[in-house]
N, C-alpha and C positions, 0 to 999 in steps of 0.2 A: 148803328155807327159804322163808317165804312173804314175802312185799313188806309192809308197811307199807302201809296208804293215806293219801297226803299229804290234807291240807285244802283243801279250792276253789283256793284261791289259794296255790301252790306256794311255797316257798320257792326262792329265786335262789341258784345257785350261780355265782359270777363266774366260772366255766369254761364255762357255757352260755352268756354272752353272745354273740353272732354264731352261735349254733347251732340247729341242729333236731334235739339227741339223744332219743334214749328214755330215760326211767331206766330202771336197772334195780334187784333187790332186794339192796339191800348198796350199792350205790353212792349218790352224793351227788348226782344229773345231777337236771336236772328233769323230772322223769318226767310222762307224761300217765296218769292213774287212769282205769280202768270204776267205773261208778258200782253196781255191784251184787257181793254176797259169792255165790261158788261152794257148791256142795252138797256135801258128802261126799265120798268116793271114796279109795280107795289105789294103785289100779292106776298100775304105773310106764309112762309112756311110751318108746317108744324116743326114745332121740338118735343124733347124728350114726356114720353106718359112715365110711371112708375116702371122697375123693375118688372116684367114679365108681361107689358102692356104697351105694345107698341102706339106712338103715335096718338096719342088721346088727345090733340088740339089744335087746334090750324084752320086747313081749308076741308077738313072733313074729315070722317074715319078713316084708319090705315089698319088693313087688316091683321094679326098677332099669326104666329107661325102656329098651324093648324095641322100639322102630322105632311102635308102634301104642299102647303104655300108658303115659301118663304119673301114673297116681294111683298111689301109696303104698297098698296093700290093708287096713294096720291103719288109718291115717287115713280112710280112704275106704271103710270095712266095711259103715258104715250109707247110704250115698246113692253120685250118683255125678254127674260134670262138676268144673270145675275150680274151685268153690265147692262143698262140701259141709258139711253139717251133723253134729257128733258128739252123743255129750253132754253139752252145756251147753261147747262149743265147736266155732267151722265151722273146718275144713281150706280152705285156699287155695294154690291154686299158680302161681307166678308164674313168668318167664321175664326173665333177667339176660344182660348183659352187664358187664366189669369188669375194667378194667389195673392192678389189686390184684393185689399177690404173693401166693397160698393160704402157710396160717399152716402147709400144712408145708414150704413153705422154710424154715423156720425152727425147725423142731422144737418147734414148736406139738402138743399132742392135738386129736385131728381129733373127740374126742369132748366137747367144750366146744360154747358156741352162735354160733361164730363160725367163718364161715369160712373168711373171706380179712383179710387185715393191714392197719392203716394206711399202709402204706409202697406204693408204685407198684413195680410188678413191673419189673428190669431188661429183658429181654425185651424188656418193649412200650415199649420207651421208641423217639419216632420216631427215625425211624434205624433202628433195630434191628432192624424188626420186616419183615417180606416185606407189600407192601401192599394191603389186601384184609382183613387179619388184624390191625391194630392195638385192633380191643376187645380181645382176646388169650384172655378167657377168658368161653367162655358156657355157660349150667347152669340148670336148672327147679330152684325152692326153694319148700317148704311152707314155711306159716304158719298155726299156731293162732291162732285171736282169738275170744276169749270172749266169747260169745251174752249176758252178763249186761252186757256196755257198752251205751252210748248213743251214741248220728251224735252226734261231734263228741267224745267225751270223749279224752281225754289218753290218752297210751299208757305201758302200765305193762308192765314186762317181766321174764322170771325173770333169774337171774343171767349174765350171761355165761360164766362159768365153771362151768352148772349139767351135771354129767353125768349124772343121772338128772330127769325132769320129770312129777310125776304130774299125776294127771289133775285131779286140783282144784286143783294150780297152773296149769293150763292155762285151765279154768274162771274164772280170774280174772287169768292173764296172758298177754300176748302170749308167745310162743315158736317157734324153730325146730322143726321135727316133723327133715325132712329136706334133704337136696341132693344133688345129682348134675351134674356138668359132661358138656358135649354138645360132639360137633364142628359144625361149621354146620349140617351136610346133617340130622342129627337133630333141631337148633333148629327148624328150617324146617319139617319134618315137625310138629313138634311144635306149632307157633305154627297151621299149617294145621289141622292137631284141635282145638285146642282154640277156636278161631272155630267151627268148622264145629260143634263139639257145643253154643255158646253160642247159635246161632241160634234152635232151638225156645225159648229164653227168654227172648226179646227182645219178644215180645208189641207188635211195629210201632213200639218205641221203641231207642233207642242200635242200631237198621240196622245191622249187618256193621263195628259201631267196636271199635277197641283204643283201648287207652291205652297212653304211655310216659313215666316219671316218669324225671326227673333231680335228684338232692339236692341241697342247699347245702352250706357251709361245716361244720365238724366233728360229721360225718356219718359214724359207722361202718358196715360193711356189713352189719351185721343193720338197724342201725335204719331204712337205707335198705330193705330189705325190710319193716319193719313198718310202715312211712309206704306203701309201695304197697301192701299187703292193707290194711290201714286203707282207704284210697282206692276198693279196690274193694270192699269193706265197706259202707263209709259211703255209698256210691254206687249201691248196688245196681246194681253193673255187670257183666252179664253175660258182657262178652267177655273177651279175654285182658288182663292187665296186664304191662308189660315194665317193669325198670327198668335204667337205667345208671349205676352207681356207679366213680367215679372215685376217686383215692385222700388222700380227705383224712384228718389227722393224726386227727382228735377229741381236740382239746385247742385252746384258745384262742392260748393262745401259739405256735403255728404257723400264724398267720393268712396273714401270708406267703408262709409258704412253702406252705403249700393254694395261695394264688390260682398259685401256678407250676406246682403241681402241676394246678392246671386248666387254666390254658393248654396244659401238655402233654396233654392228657386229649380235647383237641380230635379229632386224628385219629380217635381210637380213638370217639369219640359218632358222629364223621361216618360209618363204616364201620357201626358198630352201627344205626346207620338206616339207611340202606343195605338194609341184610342184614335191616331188619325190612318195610322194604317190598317188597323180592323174597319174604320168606316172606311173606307178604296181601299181594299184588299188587293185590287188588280191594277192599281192606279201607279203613277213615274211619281215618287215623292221628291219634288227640288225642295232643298232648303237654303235660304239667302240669312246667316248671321253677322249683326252690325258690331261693331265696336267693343264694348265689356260684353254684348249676348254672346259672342266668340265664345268667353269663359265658359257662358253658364252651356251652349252646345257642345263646347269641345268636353266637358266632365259629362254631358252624359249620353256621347257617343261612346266613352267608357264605360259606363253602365248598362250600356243598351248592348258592347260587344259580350256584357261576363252575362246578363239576365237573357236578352235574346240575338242570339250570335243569327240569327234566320234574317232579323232585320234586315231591309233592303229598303236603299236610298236611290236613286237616278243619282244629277247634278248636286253637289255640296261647294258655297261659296261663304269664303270667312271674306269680307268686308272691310276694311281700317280697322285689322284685330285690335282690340287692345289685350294682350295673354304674350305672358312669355315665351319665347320658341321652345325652350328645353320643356315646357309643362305640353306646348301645343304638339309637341311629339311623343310624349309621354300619354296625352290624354287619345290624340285622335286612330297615330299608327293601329292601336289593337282593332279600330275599326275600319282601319282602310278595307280591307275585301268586303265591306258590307253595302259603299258605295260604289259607281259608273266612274264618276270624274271628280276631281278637287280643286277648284282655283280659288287663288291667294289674289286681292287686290291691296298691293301696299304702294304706300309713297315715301318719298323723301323730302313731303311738302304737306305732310298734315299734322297741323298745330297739337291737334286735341292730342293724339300717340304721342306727337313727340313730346309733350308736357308730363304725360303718365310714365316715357322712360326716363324722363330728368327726375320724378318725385323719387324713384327708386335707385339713383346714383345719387342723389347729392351726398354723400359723404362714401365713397366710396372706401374700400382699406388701401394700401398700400402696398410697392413690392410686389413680390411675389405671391401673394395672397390676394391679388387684384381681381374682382368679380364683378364685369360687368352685366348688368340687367339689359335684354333688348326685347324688343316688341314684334311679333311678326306684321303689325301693320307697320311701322317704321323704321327706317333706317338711315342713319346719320350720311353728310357728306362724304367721307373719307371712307365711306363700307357698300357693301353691297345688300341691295334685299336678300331678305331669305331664302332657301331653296332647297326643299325637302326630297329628300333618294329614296323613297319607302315607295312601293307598289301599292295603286288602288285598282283595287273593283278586279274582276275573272282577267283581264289582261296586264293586269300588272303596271299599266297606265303611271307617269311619273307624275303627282300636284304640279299645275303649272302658278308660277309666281306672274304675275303681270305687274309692272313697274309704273305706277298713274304720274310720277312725278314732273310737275310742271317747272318749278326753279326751289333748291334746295331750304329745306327752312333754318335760320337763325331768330334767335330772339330778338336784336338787335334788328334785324330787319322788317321783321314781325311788328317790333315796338314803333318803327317808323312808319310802315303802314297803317298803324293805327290812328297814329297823332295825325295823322292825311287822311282821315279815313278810310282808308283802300286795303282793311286788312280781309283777308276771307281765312278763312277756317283748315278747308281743307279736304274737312274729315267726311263729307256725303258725296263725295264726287263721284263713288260707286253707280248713284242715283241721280248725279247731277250736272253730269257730261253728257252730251249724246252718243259718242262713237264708244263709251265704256257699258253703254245703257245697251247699244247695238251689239257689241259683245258678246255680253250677256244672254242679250237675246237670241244670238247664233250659236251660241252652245246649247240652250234647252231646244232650240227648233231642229239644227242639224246635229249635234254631239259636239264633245270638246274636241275637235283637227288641234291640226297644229295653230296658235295664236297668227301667225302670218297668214294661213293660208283665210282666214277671217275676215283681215284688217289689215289692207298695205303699211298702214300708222305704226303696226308690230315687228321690231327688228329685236331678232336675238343676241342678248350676251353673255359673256360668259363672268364669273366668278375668278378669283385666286384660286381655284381649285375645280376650274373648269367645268363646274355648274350651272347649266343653262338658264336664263328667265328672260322676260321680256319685253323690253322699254317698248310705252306706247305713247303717242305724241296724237294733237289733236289732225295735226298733217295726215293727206293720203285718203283713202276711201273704202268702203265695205267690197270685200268681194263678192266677184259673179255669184261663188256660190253662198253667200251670204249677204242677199240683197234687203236693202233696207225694209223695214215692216211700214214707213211712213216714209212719205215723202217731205220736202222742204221743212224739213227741223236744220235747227240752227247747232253747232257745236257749244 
């Protein structure tokens, strides 16, 4: 069955609010589209083998990670490194960690595109778990992503319940190829190949970096894999990409009970870093956290300053935080010297934060006892974003705030655009802008400069209290010294 392609501006489904899902085709989510139709083709792909068995069906065997091979041989037939090219879609393979119970606890088919549950695995619950071992469960997963999208376009995905995947739905959607779960000691092996093969591609730019991405709020564990190939996609990034998915519901109405489930989620991140710096010892650790992952990274950069204060981060980027600023200073300051640089991407145009700081004012007190709740990814008309004084990294480096906001949000405006259908969300623009995408990318290629000196689009302002950060508009153009990675991408 092939996906529908929604129109520019999605339709809202009030189950995305506070989310970063993918659609998929047959579901109602709001999906993010490629902007081009796939060619031909019948050829079936394989899908999922069991747990620990790559690839058992399709167009032929796909070899299981073997101490020294981590590519799949059908994905990987035509090229080779942990970005490959097919036709008219590249193979990606990424490296997980994740305290999600596998959907065959549950008598789940392991031949669907999903492969672990909304639900938190008993096991790794703290307490439970022998420690050392709280991520609970780690595994290398491919991703197809179709050579006809555009840096920045929305992600469109086949079904989740798809058990066969041809090739020209691959050509046009995101999809699982494979997976396979690892015990450490092969993670590590594996995380060290796949740097060491990225090297000749680096061309004096992104030096010996990883990335490691942590989701937000109702975030399944596909989509959390397709937001990290997106990422190294959109980025042209050579090195390895890890992700850690913790176990949120994906559904709105468990908003709740997600944030407990991230609080518990903490150990299990702290160890999964841990365990990604001993495998690259020598490696620039960037981490990109989305929305509510904000929480569960900012509590255990506190953990990781009192257990290992030695920890070293490169680039650190909170996303459309969703976390209080009084906890986000409270959790992250003790680890500022442990990271290079810190940028904040907030707006004053995303739905999903600014719903999570209404849930926490509606009854506000009164007088002089007045306590308002704010979000470091949002901030109201009448205020200013965030903007943190605290020294990071050996130079004392001040977090820079960048301002994404496009036209201020109201409800009432919100609500209009919806009954028009032209409402958008907001909340992934981090991912789904191109000049924020390009940003990004000129801070792990060149270091954080100053925001202007990046992106003509970056003019500085100042605060009530003469705080700098810095509004960016889709106007203006990469600078010289931060020239685009791709050419003719659209904003």
């Amino acid at each position: 069955m092939e996906a529908a392609q929604p129109p520019d501006d999605d339709v809202v489904d009030w189950d995305e609010i506070l989310s970063d899902t993918t659609g998929a085709a047959g579901d109602s989510g709001l999906g993010m589209t490629g902007s081009g139709q796939g060619g031909g083709g019948s050829g079936i792909s394989p899908t999922f083998g069991s747990i620990g068995s790559i690839g058992s069906g399709g167009r032929g065997s796909a070899a299981g990670f073997d101490g020294t091979q981590y590519l799949s041989d059908d994905c990987y037939s035509r090229a080779s490194g942990d970005t490959a090219s097919g036709e008219g879609y590249t193979c990606i393979t990424l490296l997980y960690g994740t305290n999600r119970a596998p959907l065959s606890d549950f008598g789940a088919r392991l031949d669907e595109q999903e492969a672990y549950s909304v639900r938190p695995d008993p096991k790794c619950e703290p307490g439970l778990v022998e420690a050392g071992e709280r991520y609970c469960h780690l595994g290398l997963m491919t991703i197809t992503v179709p050579d006809s999208r555009q840096r920045g376009d929305r992600i469109n995905a086949v079904p989740r319940d798809a058990r066969e995947v041809s090739d020209r739905q691959r050509r046009r959607l995101f999809s699982v190829w494979d997976y396979e779960e690892l015990n450490a000691d092969a993670f590590s092996d594996l995380a060290t190949q796949m740097l060491d093969d990225a090297v000749g591609e680096m061309n004096g730019e992104y030096d010996n970096q990883a990335i490691i991405f942590i989701h937000g709020f109702n975030v399944r564990f596909r989509d959390a894999a397709f937001r990290a190939a997106q990422m190294k996609y959109d980025l042209d990034f050579p090195g390895p990409v890890l992700f850690y998915s913790w176990p949120a519901n994906g559904s709105v109405m468990h908003y709740l009970s997600d944030m407990d489930d991230a609080d518990l989620s903490v150990d299990g991140l702290v160890d999964f870093l841990r365990l990604a710096r001993r495998s690259l010892p020598d490696a620039e650790l960037n981490i990109v956290a989305h929305s509510m992952g904000t929480r569960v990274f900012a509590q255990a950069l506190n953990r990781l300053a009192m257990v290992d204060p030695e920890f070293e981060m490169n680039h650190v980027f909170f996303a459309s935080g969703d976390l209080d600023r009084n906890l986000f200073v409270e959790w992250v300051q003790p680890a500022a010297p442990m990271m290079n640089s810190l940028t904040l991407y907030t707006s004053g145009s995303d739905v999903a934060v600014a719903s999570s700081q209404l849930l926490r004012n509606l009854f506000p007190a009164r007088g002089e006892d007045l306590d308002r709740k704010s979000r470091i990814g949002f901030y109201p008309e009448n205020a200013h974003p965030p903007v943190f004084g605290f020294g990071v990294g050996p130079g004392g480096l001040q977090p820079q705030t960048i301002d994404m906001t496009r036209s201020h949000f109201s409800f009432l405006g919100f609500a209009t655009r919806y009954l028009l259908r032209r409402a958008r969300l907001g909340h992934s623009d981090y991912m789904e802008r191109t000049p924020i995408i390009e940003d990004m990318s000129c801070i792990l290629r060149f270091g954080a400069s100053a925001p202007d000196t990046r992106h003509s689009g970056m003019s500085p302002t100042t605060d009530t209290e003469e705080a700098v950060y810095w509004h960016f508009t889709d106007r203006g153009e990469p600078s010289p010294q931060c020239p685009p990675t791709r050419e003719n991408d659209s904003p």
